[in-house]
LUMBALUM-364812 format. One record per residue (C-alpha): residue in three letters; chain; x, y, z. Coordinates in pm, 1 decimal, padded with zeros to 6 digits. Layout:
+-------+------+----------+----------+----------+
: tivex : bavo :       c1 :       c2 :       c3 :
+-------+------+----------+----------+----------+
:   ALA :    A :        X :        Y :        Z :
...
+-------+------+----------+----------+----------+
***
This chain:
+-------+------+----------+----------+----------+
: tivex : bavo :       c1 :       c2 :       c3 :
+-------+------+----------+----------+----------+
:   UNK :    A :  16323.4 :  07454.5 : -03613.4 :
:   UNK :    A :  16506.8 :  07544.0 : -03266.0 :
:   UNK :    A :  16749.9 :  07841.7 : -03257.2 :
:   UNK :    A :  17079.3 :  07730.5 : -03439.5 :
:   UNK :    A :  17383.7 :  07814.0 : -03279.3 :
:   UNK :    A :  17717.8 :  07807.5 : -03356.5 :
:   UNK :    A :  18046.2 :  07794.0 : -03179.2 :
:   UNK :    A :  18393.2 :  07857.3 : -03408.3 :
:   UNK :    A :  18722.9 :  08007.0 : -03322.4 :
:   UNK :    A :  18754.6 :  08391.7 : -03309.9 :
:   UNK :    A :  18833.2 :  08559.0 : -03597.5 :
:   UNK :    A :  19164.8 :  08761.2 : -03692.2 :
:   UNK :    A :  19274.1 :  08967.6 : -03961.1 :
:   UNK :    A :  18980.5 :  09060.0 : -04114.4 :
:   UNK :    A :  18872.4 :  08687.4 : -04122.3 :
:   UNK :    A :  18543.7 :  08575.0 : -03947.8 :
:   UNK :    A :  18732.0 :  08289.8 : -03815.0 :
:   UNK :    A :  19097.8 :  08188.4 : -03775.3 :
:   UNK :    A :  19008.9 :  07775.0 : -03853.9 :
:   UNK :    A :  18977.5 :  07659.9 : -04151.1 :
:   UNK :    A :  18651.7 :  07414.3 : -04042.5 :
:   UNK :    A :  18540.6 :  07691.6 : -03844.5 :
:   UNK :    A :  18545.9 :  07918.3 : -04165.3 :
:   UNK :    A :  18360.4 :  07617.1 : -04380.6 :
:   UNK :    A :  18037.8 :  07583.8 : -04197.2 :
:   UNK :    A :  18044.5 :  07941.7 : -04128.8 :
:   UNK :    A :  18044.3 :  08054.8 : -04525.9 :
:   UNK :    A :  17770.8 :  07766.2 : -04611.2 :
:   UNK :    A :  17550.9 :  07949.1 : -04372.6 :
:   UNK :    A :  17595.8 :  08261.6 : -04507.5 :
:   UNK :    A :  17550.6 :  08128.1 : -04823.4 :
:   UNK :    A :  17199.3 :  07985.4 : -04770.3 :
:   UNK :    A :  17111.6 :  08288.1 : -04543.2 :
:   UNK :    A :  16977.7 :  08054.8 : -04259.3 :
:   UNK :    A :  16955.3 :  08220.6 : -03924.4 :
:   UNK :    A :  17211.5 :  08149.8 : -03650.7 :
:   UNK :    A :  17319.1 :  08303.8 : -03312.5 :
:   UNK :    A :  17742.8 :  08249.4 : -03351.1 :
:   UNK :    A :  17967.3 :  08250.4 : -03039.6 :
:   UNK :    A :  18314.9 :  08305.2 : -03031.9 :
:   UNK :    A :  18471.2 :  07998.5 : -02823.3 :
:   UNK :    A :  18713.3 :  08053.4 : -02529.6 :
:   UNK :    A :  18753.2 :  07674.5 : -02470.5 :
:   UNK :    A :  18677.7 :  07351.5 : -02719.2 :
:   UNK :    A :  18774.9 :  07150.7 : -02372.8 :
:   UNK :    A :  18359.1 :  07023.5 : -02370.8 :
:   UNK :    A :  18304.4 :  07041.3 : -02751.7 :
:   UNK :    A :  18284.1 :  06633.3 : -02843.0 :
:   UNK :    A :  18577.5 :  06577.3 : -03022.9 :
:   UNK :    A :  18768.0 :  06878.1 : -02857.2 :
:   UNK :    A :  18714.8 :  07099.0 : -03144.8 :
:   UNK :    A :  18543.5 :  07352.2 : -03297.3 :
:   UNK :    A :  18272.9 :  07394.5 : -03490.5 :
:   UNK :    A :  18049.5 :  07271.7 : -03305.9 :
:   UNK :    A :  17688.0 :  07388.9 : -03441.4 :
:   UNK :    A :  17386.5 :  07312.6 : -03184.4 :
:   UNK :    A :  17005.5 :  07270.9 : -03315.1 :
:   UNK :    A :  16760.2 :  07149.8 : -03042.5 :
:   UNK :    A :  16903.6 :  06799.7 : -02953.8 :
:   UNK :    A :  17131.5 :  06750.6 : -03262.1 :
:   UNK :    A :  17494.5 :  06845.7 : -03191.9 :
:   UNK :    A :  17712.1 :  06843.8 : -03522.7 :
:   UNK :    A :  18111.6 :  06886.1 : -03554.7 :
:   UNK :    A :  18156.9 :  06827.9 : -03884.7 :
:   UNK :    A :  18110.4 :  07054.1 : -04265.5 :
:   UNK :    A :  17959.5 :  06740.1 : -04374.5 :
:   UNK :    A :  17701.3 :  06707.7 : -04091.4 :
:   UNK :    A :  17595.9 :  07062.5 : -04129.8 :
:   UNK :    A :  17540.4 :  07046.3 : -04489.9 :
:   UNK :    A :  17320.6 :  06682.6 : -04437.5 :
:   UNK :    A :  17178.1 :  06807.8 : -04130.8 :
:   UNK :    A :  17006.3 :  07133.8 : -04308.5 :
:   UNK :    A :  16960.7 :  07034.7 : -04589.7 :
:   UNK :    A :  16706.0 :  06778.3 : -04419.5 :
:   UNK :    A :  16564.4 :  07129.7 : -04273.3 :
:   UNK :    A :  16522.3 :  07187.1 : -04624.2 :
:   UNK :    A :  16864.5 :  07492.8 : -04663.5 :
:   UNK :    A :  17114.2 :  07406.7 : -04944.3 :
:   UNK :    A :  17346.6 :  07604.8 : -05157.4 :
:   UNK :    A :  17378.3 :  07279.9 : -05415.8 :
:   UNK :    A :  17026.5 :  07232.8 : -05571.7 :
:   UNK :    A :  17141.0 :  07415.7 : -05857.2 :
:   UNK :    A :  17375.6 :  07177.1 : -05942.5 :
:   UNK :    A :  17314.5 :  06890.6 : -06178.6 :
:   UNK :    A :  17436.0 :  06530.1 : -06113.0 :
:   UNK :    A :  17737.1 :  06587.0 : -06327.3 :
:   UNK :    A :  17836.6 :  06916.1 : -06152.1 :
:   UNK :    A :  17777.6 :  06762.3 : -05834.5 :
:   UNK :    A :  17979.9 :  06448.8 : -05877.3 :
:   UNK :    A :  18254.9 :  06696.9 : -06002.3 :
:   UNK :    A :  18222.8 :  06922.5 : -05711.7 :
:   UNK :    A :  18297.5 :  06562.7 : -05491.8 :
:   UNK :    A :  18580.1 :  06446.7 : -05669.4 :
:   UNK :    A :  18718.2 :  06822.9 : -05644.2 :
:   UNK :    A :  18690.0 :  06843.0 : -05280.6 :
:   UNK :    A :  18845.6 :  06494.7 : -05237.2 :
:   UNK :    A :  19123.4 :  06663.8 : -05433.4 :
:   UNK :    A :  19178.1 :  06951.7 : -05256.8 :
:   UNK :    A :  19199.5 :  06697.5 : -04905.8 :
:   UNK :    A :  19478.5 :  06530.1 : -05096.5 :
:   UNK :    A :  19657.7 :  06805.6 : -05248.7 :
:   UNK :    A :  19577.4 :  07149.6 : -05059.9 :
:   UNK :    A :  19507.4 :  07017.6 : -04710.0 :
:   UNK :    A :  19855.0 :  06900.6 : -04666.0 :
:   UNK :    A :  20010.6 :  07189.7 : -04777.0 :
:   UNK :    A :  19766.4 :  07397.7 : -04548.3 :
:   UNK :    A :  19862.8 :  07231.9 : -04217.8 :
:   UNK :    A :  20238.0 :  07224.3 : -04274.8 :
:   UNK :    A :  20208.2 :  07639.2 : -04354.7 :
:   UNK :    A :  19984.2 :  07646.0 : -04011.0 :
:   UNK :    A :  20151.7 :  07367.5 : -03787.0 :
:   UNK :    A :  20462.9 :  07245.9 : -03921.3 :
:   UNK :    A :  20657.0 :  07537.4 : -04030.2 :
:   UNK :    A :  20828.1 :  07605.9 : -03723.9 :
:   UNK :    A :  20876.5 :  08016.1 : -03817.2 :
:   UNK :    A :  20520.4 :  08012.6 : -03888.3 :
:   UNK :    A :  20404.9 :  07832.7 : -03573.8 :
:   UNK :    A :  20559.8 :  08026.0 : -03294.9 :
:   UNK :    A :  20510.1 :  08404.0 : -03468.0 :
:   UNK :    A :  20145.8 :  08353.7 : -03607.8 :
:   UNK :    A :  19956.7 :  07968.1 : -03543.8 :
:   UNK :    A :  20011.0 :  07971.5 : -03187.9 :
:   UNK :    A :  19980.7 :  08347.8 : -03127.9 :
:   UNK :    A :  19683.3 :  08394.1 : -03287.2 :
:   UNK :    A :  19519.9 :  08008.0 : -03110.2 :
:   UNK :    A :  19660.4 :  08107.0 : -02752.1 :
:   UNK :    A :  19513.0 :  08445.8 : -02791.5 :
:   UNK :    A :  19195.8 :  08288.8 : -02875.6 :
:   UNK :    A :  19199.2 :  08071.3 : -02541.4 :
:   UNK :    A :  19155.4 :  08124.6 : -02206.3 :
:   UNK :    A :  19429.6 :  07984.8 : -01960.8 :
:   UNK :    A :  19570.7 :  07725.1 : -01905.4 :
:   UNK :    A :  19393.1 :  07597.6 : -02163.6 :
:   UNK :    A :  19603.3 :  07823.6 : -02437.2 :
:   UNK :    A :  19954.3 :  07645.3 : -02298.7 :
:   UNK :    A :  19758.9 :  07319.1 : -02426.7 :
:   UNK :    A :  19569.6 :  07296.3 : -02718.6 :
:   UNK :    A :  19815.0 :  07483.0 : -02984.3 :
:   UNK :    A :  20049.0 :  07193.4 : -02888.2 :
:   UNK :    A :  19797.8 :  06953.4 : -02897.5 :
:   UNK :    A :  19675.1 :  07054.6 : -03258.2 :
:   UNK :    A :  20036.2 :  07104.7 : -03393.3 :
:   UNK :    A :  20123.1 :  06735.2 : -03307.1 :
:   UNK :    A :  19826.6 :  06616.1 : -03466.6 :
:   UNK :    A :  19930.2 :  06784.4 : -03769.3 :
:   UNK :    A :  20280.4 :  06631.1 : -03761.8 :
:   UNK :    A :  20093.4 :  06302.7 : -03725.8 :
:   UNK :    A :  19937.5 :  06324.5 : -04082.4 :
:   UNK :    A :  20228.5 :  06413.6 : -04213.5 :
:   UNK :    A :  20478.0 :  06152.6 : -04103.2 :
:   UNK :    A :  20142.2 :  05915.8 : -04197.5 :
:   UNK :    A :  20212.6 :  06065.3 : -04583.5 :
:   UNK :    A :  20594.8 :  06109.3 : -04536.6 :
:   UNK :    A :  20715.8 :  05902.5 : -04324.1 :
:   UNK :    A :  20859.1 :  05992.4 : -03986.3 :
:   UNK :    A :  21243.4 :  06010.5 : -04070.6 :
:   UNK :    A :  21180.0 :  06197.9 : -04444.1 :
:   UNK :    A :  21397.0 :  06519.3 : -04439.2 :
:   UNK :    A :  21150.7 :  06788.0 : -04347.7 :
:   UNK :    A :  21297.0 :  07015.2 : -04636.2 :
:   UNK :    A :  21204.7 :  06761.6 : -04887.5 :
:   UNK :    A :  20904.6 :  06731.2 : -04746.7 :
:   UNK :    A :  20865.5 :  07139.1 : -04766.3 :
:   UNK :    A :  20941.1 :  07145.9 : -05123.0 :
:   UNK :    A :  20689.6 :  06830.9 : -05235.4 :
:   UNK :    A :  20420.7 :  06920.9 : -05021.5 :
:   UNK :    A :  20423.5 :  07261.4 : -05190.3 :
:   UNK :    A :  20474.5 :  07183.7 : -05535.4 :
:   UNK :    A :  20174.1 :  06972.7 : -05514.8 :
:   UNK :    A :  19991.2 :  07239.8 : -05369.7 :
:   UNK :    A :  20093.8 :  07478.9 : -05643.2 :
:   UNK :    A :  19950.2 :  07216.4 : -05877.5 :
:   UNK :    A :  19610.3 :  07191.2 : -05699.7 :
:   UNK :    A :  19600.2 :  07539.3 : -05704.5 :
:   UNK :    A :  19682.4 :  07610.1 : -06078.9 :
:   UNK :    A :  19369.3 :  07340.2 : -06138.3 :
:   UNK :    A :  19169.7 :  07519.3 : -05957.4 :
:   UNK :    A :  19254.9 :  07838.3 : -06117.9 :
:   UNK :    A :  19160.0 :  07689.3 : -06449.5 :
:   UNK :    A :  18862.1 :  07543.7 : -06326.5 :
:   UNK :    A :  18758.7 :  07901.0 : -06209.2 :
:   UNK :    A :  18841.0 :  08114.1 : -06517.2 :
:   UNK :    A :  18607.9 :  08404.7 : -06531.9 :
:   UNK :    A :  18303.7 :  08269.1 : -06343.7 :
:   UNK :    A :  18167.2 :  08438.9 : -06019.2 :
:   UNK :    A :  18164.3 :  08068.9 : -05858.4 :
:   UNK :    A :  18286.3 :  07734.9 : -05973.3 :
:   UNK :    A :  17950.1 :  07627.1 : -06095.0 :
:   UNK :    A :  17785.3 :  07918.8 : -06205.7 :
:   UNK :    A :  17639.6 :  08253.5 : -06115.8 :
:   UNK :    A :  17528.8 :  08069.5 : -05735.5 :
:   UNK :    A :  17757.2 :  07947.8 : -05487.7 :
:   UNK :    A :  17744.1 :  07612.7 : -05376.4 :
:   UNK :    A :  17905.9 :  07394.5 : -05079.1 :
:   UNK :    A :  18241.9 :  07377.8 : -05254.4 :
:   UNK :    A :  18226.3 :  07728.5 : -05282.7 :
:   UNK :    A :  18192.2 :  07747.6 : -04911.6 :
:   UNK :    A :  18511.5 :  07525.6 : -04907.8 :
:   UNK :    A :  18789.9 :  07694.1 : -05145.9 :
:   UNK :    A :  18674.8 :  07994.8 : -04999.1 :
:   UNK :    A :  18775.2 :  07867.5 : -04682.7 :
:   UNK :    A :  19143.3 :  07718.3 : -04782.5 :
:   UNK :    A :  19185.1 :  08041.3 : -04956.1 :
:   UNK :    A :  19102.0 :  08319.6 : -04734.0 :
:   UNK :    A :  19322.9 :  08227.8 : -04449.6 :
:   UNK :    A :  19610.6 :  08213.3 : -04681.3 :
:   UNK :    A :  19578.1 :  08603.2 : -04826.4 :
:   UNK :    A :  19483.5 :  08743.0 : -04501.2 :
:   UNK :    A :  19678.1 :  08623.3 : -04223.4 :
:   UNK :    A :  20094.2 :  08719.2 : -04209.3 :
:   UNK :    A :  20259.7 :  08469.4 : -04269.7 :
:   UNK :    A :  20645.8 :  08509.7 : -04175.0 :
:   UNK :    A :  20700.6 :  08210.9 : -04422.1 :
:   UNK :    A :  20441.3 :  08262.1 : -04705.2 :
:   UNK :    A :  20550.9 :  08035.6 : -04976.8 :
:   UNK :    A :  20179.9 :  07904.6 : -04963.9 :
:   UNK :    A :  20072.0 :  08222.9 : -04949.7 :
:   UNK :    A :  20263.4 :  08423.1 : -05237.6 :
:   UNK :    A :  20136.8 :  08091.0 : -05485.2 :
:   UNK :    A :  19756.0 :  08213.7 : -05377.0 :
:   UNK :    A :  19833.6 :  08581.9 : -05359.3 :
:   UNK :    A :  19988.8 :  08471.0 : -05743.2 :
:   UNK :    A :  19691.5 :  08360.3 : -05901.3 :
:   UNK :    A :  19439.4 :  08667.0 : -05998.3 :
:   UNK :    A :  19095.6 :  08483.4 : -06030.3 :
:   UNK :    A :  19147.8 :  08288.9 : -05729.7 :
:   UNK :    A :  19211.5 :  08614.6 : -05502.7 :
:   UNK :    A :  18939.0 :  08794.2 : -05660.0 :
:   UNK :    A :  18709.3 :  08500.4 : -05567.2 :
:   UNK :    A :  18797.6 :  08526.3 : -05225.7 :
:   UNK :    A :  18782.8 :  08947.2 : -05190.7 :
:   UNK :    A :  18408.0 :  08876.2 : -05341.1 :
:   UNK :    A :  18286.9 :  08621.7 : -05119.5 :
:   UNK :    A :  18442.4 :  08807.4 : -04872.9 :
:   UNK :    A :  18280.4 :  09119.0 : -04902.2 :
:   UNK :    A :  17915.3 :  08972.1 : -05012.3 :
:   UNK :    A :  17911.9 :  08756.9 : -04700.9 :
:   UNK :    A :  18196.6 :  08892.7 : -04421.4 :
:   UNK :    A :  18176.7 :  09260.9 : -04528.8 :
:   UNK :    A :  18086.8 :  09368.7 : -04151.0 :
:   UNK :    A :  18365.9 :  09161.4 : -04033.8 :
:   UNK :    A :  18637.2 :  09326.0 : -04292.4 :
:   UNK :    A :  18489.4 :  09689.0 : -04224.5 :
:   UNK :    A :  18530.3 :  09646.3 : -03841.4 :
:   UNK :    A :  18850.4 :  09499.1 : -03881.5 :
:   UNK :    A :  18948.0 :  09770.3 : -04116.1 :
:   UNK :    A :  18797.6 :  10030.3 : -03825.0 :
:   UNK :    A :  19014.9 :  09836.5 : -03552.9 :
:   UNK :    A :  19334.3 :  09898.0 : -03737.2 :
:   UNK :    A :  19290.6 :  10273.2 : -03842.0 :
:   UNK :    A :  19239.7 :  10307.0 : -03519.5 :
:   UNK :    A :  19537.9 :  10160.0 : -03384.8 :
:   UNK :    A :  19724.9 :  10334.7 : -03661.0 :
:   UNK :    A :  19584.1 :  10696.1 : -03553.1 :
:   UNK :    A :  19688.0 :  10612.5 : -03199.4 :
:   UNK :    A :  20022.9 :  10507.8 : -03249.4 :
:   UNK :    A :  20076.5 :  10815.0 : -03476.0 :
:   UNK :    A :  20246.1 :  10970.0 : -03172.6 :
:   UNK :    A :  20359.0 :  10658.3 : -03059.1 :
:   UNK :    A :  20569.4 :  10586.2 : -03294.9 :
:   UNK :    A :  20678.2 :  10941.5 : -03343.3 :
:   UNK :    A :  20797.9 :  10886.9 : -03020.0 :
:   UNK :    A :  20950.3 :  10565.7 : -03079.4 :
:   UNK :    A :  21142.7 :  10731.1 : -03430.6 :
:   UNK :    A :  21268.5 :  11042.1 : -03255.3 :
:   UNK :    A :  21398.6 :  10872.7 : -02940.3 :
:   UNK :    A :  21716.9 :  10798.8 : -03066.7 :
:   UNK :    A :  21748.7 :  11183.0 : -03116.1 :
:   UNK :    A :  21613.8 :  11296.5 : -02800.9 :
:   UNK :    A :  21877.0 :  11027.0 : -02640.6 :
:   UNK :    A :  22168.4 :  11132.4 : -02811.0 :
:   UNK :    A :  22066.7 :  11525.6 : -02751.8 :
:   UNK :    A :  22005.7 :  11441.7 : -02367.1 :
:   UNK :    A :  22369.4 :  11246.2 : -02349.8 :
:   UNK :    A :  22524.3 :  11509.5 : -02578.3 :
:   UNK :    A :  22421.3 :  11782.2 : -02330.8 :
:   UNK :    A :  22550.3 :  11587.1 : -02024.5 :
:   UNK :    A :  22884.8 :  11492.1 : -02175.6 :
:   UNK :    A :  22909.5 :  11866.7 : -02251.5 :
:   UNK :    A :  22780.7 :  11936.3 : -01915.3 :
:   UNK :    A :  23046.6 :  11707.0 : -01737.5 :
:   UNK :    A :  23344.7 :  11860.5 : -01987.5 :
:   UNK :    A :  23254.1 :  12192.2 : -01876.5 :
:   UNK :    A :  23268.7 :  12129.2 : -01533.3 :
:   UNK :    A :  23573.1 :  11913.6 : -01561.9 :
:   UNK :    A :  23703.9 :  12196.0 : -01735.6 :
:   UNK :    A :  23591.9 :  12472.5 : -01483.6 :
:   UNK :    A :  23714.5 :  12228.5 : -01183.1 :
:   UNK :    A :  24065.4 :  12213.1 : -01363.6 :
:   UNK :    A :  24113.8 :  12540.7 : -01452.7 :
:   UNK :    A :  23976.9 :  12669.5 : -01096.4 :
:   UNK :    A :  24207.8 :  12440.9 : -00975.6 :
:   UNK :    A :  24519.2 :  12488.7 : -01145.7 :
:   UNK :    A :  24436.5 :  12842.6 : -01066.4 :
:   UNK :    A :  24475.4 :  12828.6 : -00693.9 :
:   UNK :    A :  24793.5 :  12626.7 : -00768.2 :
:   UNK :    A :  24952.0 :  12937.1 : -00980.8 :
:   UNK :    A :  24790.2 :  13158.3 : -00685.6 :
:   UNK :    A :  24927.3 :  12968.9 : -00409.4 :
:   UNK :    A :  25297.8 :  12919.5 : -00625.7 :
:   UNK :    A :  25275.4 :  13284.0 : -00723.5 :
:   UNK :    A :  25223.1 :  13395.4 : -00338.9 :
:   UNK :    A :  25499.2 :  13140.0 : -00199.9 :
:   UNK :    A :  25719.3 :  13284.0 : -00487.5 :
:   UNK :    A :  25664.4 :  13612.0 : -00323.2 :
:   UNK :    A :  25780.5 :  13525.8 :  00022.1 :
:   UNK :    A :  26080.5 :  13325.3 : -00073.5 :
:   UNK :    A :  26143.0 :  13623.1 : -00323.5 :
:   UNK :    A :  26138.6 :  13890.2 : -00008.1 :
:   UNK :    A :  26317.5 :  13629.4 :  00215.4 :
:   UNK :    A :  26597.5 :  13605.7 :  00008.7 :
:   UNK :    A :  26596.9 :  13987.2 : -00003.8 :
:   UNK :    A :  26611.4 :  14021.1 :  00358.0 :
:   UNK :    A :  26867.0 :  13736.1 :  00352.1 :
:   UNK :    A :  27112.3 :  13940.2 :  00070.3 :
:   UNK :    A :  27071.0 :  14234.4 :  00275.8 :
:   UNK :    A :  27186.2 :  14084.5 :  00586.4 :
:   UNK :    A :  27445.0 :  13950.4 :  00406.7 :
:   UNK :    A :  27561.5 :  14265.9 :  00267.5 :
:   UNK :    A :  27545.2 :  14424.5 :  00619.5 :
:   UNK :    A :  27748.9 :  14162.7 :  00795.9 :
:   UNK :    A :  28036.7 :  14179.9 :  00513.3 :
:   UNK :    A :  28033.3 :  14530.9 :  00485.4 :
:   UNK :    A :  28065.7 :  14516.3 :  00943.8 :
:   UNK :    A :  28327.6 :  14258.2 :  00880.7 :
:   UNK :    A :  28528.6 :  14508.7 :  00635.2 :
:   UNK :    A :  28549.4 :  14804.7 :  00860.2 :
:   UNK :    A :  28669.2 :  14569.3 :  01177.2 :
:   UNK :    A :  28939.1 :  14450.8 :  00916.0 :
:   UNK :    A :  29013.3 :  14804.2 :  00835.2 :
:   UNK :    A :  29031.8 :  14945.3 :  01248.5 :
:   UNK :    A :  29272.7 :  14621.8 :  01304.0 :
:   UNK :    A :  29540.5 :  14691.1 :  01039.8 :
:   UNK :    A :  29541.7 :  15047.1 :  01185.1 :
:   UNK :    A :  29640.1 :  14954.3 :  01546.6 :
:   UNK :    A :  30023.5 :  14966.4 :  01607.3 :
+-------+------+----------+----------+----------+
***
């Protein structure tokens, strides 16, 4: 057997891949432990079908869950020979329901929800791809969503009806599964099989990434056995993945301590810095006033002064002309 490899989307959030497909093949090959050199893809623009997976082996080029399972277990790798023909025919008809019931549901939380598509799908895809190529494909995926369901729906349904049926028969699906579950480890058994590979992959996505509108979400986050399924696989097979993610983000955490102390006492340090200027301007204001109405009183108080002593001078002219005026009267009556 050549070297298998395997190109998926990048993971996020603690998951080893973003895409649900991706996320498939990937689990089934950690399930059956066969060895394979994966690459995070930058560009699905030369994959066949313009997506990812795409798993190479020698000549053979596969793009589909199916063809990966077929394809090794030819090579002789399966997670199902454990199961019986009854258990297998079961696990069929379940995945055919979970394509009919979940799937919908799962593209409308990823692609149609319009909240959900601009904060998280297309984030998280664009940040994945390298330009231009990340102005294209998010686009290109979300219309091919809302091509399945206006195929189900029709294309002029209300979207909010469509919201609420899509969902309620995704709540169903779920709640079957649930049941189906009950205590056990895996669906059928103590050894996982492909379906395994399969919920896990519908599930995971769904309690780890944020969803700003998690209606699908809270009814998985809802359901006990079904998340513990999913923290188990998750840590048997992806435990490197969650521990490095887990690393990543107490990292960023530690690092933005001061950060965000920063941020939080900014409004403080704002107000104290205007504060202190507005006092700074009053008191300057204040000392400009008073300074000024200062050399007003001065300069009143100083031309008070003068036009005090002039009118002195003035009176005592005055009194000295009348007083000159009353002796001339006086010499005059006098004469003969």
């Amino acid at each position: 057997m050549a070297s298998i490899e395997l190109d998926i989307w990048r993971g996020e959030w603690g998951l080893a891949s973003i895409d649900l497909e991706c996320l498939k093949v990937l689990t089934y090959m950690k399930f059956i432990g066969v060895p394979v050199k994966v690459h995070e893809a930058n560009n699905p623009y030369f994959a066949p079908k313009g997506r990812l997976p795409v798993m190479r082996d020698g000549r053979s080029i596969l793009t589909t869950f199916e063809e990966v399972v077929d394809h090794l277990k030819s090579l002789h790798y399966s997670t199902d020979v454990h199961l019986n023909t009854a258990q297998a025919a079961e696990a069929s008809a379940f995945t055919q329901y979970l394509r009919e019931k979940l799937y919908p549901a799962y593209q409308y939380a990823w692609w149609i929800d319009e909240k959900n598509y601009n904060d998280l799908t297309r984030p998280a895809y664009a940040k994945a791809l390298r330009i231009p190529f990340n102005f294209y494909y998010p686009g290109k995926y979300q219309n091919s969503a809302k091509e399945m369901i206006d195929a189900l729906f029709g294309e002029h349904t209300d979207l909010r009806e469509i919201e609420r049926t899509i969902y309620q028969e995704a709540e169903k699906c779920l709640k079957t599964l649930s049941d189906r579950l009950g205590e056990s480890e895996y669906f059928f058994g103590n050894r996982p099989s492909s379906f395994d590979a399969i919920v896990f992959a519908y599930l995971a996505p769904l309690v780890k990434a944020p969803f700003p509108n998690a209606t699908l979400a809270n009814h998985v986050k809802g359901i006990a056995n079904l998340t513990r399924f999913v923290a188990r696989i998750n840590q048997k097979n992806f435990r490197h993945v969650t521990d490095e993610y887990n690393r990543q983000n107490a990292k960023k955490q530690s690092t933005g301590t001061q950060s965000d102390r920063d941020v939080a006492n900014f409004p403080n340090q704002t107000r104290n810095k205007i504060l202190a200027a507005l006092f700074a301007a009053i008191a300057m204001t204040g000392y400009a006033v008073a300074n000024g109405m200062f050399q007003k009183l001065s300069s009143w108080s100083w031309q008070r002064t003068v036009l005090l002593n002039k009118f002195r001078i003035a009176k005592k002219h005055f009194n000295k002309m009348k007083k000159l005026k009353t002796t001339q009267n006086g010499e005059e009556s006098q004469l003969p």
